[in-house]
Every structure is written in C-alpha cells, then in structure tokens.
C-alpha positions as CSV (number, residue, x, y, z in Angstrom):
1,X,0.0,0.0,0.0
2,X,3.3,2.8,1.4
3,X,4.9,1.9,-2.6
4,X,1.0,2.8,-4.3
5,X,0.9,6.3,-2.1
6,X,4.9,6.7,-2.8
7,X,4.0,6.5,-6.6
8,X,0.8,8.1,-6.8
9,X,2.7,11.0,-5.3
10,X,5.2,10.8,-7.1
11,X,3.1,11.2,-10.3
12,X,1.7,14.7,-9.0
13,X,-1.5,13.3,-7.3
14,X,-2.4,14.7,-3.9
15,X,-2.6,12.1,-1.5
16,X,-4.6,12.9,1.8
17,X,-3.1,10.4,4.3
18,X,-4.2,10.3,8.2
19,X,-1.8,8.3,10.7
20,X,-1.0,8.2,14.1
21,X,2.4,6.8,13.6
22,X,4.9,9.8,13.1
23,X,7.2,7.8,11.2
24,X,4.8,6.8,8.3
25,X,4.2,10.3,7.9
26,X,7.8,11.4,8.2
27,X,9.1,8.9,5.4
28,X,5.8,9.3,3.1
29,X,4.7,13.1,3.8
30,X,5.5,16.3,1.7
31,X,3.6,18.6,4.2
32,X,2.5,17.3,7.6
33,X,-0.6,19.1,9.5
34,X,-0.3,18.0,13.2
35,X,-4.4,17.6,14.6
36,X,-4.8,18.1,18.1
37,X,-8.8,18.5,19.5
38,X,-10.3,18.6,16.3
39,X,-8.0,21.6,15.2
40,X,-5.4,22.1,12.9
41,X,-2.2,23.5,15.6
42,X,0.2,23.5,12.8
43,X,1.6,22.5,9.4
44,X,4.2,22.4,7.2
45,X,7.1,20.6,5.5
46,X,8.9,18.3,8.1
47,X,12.0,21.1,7.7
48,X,9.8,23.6,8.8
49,X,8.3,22.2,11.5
50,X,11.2,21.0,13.1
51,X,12.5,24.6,13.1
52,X,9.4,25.1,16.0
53,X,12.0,23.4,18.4
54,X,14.7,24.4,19.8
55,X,18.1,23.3,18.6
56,X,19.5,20.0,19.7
57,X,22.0,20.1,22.7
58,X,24.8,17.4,23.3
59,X,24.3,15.8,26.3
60,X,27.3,13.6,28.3
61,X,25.7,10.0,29.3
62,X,28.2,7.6,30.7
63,X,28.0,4.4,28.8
64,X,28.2,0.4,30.9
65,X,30.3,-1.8,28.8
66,X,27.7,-4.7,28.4
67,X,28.8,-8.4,28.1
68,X,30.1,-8.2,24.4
69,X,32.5,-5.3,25.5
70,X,33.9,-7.0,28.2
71,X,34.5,-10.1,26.3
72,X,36.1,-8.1,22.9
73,X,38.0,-6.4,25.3
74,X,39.5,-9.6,26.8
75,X,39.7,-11.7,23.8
76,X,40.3,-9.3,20.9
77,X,38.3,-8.1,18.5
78,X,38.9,-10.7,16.5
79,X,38.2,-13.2,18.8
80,X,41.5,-15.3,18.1
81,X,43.4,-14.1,21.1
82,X,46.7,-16.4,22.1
83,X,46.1,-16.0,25.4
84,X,43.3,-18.3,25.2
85,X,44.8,-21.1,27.8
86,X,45.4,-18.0,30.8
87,X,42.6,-17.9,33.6
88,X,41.3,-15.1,34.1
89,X,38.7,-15.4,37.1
90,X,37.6,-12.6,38.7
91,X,35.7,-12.9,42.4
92,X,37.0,-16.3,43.0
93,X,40.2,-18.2,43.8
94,X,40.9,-20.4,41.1
C-alpha cells in the first residue's frame, strides 16, 4: 500500500493520508498538518516544523560496557586471542 501512495505522489497526485504513527508520515509526507482537538495547531514541510524546536544540545551519558564489551576487550576483536589457555577469574580463587 506505502509503494502505491509513494508513486501516486510521485506522479503529482495529492494524496490525503491520516496516521497516528509519526514515522509513516515522516518517510511518506511532503507537508504534515499536526491535529490536536479537532484543530489544525500546525503545518508544514517536516524542515519547517522541526524549526518550531529548539536546537539540539549534546548531552554527556556515561556508557556500561555490556557483556560483548567486556569479552572483545579480553579476547580481541577478532576473537582469536593467544592468550586463550590463561585464567582469568575474577571474584574467585581459582
């Protein structure tokens, strides 16, 4: 059905498309009105309306090595480390 609107689009047709997911309508949408209470609040192009918010910061968020980390870090990233016959417990007396 996304590749029929996609074409009939792109042939010059309007196509009048109502969603609730954000995404369809960012992918699909030349213009986007954005209904809240029966009312139109705004619309635009996707450009346009993004310029209603303010600009992106850069936030610092610390980052837990998960599992795969841990173990890339220990074996290499190619996972043919020669170290492969050293114990390396942690926690325990081997």
């Amino acid at each position: 059905m996304w590749q029929a609107v996609k074409e009939l689009a792109g042939q010059g047709t309007t196509v009048l498309l109502t969603t609730q997911y954000l995404d369809e309508a960012e992918q699909l949408a030349d213009r986007i009105a954005i209904l809240h209470g029966g009312r139109i609040m705004v619309n635009g192009t996707l450009a346009e309306l993004k310029q209603l918010l303010p600009p992106a910061k850069v936030e610092y968020v610390e980052k837990q090595p998960t599992l795969e980390d841990v173990f890339l870090a220990i074996v290499g990233d190619d996972g043919k480390n020669g170290d492969a016959g050293n114990d390396r417990s942690v926690g325990a007396d081997a």
